[in-house]
N, C-alpha and C positions, 0 to 999 in steps of 0.2 A: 296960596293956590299952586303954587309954583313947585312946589315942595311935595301937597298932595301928585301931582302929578307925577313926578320923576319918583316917588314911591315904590310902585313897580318893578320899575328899571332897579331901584339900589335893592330891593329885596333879592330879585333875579342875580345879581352880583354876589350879595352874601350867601347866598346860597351856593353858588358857583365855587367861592373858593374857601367854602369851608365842609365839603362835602367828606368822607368818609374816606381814610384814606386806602384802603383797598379797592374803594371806585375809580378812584383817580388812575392806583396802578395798576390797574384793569383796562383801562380806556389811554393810557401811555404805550400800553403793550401791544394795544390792537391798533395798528396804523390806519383802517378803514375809519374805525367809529372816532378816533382821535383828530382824523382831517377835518369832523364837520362836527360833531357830536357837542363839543365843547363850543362852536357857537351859540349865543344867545340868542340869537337873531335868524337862526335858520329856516326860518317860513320865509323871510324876506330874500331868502339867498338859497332854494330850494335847489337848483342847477350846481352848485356847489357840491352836491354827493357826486356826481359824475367824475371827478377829480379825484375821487377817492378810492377807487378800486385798485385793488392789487391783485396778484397771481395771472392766469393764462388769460382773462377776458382783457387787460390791461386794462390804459386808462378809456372811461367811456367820453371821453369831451365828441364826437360825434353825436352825440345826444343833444348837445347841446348850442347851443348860438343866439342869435337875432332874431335868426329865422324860424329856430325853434316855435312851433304852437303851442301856448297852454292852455290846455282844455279841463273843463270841470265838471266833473261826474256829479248829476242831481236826482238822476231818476234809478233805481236799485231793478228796475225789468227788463227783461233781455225780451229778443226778437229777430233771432236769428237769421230771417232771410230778407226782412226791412226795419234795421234799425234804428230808432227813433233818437232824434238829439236828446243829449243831457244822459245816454246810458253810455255805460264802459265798452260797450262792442262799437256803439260808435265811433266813439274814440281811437278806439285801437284797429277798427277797419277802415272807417269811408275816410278818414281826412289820409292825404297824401302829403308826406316830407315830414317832419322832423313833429312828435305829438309829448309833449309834458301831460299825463293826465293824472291827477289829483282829486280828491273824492271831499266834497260838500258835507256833509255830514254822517256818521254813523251810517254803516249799511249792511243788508247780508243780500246777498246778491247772487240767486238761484238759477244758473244757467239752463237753457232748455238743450242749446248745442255747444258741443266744446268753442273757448272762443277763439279764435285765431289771432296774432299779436302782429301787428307790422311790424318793419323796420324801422330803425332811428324810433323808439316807441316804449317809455318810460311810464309804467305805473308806481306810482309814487302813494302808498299808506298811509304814511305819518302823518298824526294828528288826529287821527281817527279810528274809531275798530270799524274795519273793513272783514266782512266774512263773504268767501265765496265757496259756493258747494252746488253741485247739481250734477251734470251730464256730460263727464269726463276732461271738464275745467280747462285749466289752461295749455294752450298749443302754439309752440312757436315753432312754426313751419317754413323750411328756404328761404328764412329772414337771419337780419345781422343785426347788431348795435341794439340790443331787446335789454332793460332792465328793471326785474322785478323785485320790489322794496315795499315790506310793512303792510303786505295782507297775512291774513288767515286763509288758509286754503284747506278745506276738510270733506268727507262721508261726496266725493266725488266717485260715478257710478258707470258700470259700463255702459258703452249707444252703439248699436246696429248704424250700417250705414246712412248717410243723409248729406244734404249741400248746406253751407251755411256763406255768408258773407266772407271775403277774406280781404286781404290789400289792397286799397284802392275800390274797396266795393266790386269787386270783382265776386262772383259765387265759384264755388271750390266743391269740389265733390271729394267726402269721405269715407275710408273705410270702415270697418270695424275700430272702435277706441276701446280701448281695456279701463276704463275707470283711474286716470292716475291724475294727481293734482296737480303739476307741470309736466310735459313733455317736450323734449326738444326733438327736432325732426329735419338734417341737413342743415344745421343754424349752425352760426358762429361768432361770438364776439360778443358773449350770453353773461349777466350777471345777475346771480340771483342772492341778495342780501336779505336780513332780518327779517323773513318770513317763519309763519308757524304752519307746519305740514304735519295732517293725523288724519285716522281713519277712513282710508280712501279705498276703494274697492281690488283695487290690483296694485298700484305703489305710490308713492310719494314724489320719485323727481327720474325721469326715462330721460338719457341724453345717448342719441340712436343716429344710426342710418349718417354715418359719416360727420355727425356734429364736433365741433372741435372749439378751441380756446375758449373755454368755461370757466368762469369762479364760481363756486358755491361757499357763503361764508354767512356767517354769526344768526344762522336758522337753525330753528328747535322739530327735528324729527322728533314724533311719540307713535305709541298705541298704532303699531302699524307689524305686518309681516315682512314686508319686502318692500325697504325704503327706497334702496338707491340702485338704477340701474345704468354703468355706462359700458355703452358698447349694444348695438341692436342681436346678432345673435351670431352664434361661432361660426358662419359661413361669410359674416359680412367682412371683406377682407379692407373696405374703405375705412372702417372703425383701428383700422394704426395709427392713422394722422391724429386721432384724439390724443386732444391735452387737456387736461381737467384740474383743478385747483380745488381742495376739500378743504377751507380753514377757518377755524371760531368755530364751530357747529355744534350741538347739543343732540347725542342720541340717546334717547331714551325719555321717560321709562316705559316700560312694555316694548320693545323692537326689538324681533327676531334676528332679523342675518341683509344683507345685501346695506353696508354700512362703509364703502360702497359693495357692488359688487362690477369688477372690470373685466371688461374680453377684450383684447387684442391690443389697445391702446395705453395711454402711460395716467398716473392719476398719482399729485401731492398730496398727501392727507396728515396736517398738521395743526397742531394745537387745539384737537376735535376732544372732548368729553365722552364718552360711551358709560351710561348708566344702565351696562349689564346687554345680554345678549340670550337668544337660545340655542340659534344651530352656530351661529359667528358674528363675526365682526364684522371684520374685512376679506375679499374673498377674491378669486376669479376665474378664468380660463383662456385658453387659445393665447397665452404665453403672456401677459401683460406686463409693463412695469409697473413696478407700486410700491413709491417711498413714503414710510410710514413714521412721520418726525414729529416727536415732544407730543405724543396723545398721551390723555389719561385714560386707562382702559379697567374701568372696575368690572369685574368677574362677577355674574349673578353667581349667588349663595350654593346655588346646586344645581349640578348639571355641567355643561361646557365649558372648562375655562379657557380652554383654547381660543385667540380671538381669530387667527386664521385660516379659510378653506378653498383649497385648490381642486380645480379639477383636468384631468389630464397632465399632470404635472410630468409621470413618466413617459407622457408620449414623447415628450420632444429631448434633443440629445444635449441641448444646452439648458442650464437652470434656469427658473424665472429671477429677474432681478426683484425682488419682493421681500423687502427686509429695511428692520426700523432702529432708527437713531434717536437715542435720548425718549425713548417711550417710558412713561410709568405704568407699573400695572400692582393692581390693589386686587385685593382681597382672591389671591392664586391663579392671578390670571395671568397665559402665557402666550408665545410669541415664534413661531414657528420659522424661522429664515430659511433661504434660499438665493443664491447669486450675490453674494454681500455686497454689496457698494455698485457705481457707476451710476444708478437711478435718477441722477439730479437732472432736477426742473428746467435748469441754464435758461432762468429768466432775462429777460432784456431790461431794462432800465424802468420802464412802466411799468414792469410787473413785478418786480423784486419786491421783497420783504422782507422783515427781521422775523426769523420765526423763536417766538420765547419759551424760558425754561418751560416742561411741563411743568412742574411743579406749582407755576401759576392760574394754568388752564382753567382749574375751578372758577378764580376767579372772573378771569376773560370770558367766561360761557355765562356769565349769570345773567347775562341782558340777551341772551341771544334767543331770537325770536323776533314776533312783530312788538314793536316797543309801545309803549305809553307815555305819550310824548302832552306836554304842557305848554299853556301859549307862550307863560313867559319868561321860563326857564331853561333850559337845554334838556335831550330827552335821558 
């Protein structure tokens, strides 16, 4: 009996260490998915990704403690101005202080109003396909310490004004939402890992209106126009103090341009995939920095190979710091510089990383999205 039992566990091992070995040097390369990913046990030690973030969000231990709540999403309906226990709006609105929420089984989960995210306020995927789609999805508004991990986020629509629930159950009045499947709004201290973002009405990930120390990492942009937008618009002059971290990431296939797209503020964007583009890559305006390090940028077949586009470039009397180190670029794709060098991220001790040869990138983007994770394996 003894033996059947422990079964499991020694299969979960073999498997563990005799896995493929370009998996391995995939998940060596990637410091995020390498702190937790290779646990066996990671359901049992779920708070443990918190430790793992690297670039401008730094580490999220704020998320986590004692005192931390975990909460468990059962019921897949929303109701946005009294929300009922066991849904994700609950979770993310009425309980106050510190919310682990994690999702019971399999769901798709049709919002009626954009949700609002507290602070100190962890949605956690893994283990599950989690889909959320409906009426301008997710909003992280005047909150801190927010991390979004291991949903599907898709075919998110625009909504006319309306009040929904916000922190602390408090009602919030909104304006017009443009249909985009995260939005940040004056937030900071934002991590948004291994999510799939597609087909959204207006864009895939808006970090606006003065938002600042952001990672965005090992998430699969597709099938979309206009993925990434940081910086709210060329008059907002708060949008300097942004700092944003682009690294793992999958774009493509089908995506246009804003891969990101920056105004005013600074953005790392490394060891990113681009599976082709049509107007651009990477782009901006109102003077941004933007170090573009170890991407693989394959050139769709016909049309742009250009991956970068400026706008107002000759208004201003200094160049933009906007130019890439150790990029590959495949099939005649090219690379536009400006202001060579100085761009650097001068991360602090939490947020540092090794960024790897591109050369590897293929590999390190192959997981990137929401994973498919097994109970007794690693994902």
């Amino acid at each position: 009996m003894a033996v059947q039992r422990n079964f499991p566990l020694a299969f979960s091992l073999v498997i563990f260490f005799f896995m493929t070995p370009s998996f391995c040097v995939a998940q060596m390369m990637n410091p995020i998915d390498s702190c937790w990913r290779q646990n066996p046990n990671w359901r049992r030690s779920r708070q443990q990704l918190a430790t793992c973030s690297v670039g401008f969000s730094g580490k999220m231990t704020n998320n986590i403690g004692k005192d931390t709540i975990r909460y468990k999403v059962s019921d897949p309906s929303d109701d946005p101005l009294n929300p009922k226990k066991g849904t994700l709006r609950y979770g993310a609105t009425m309980i106050t202080g510190k919310v682990w929420i994690t999702f019971q089984k399999n769901m798709n989960i049709q919002l009626v109003k954009p949700l609002l995210i507290s602070s100190f306020t962890t949605l956690d995927g893994r283990g599950v396909d989690i889909h959320i789609t409906g009426n301008a999805c997710l909003l992280v508004y005047k909150a801190t310490d927010v991390i979004i991990h291991g949903l599907r986020i898709h075919h998110c629509k625009a909504v006319g004004p309306s009040s929904v629930r916000g922190p602390n159950g408090e009602m919030v009045p909104l304006g017009q939402m443009d249909g985009d499947a995260i939005r940040l709004v004056t937030a900071s201290k934002v991590w948004i890992d291994h999510n799939t973002l597609y087909s959204c009405q207006d864009g895939l990930l808006d970090v606006t209106r003065g938002s600042t120390d952001v990672t965005i990492s090992n998430n699969w942009f597709k099938d979309q126009d206009k993925v990434m937008l940081l910086g709210h618009d060329d008059g907002y002059l708060r949008d300097k103090n942004m700092r944003v971290t682009v690294v793992f990431n999958h774009f493509g296939p089908n995506c246009n341009q804003r891969m990101p797209r920056v105004r005013h503020g600074y953005a790392h964007v490394a060891n990113n995939l681009y599976q082709g583009w049509e107007q651009y890559a990477i782009g901006g305006s109102m003077n941004p920095s933007i170090k573009s390090e170890a991407n693989y940028f394959i050139a769709p077949k016909s049309g742009n190979k250009e991956v970068t586009w400026r706008n107002g470039i000759n208004v201003k009397s200094k160049p933009w710091k906007f130019y890439s180190v150790g990029d590959v670029f495949e099939n005649g794709a090219s690379f536009i510089q400006t202001g060579l060098g100085g761009a650097n991220p001068n991360y602090n001790d939490q947020q540092r990383f090794k960024v790897a040869d591109a050369k590897f990138v293929k590999s390190i983007t192959k997981s990137s999205g929401a994973l498919k994770c097994f109970r007794t394996i690693m994902c």
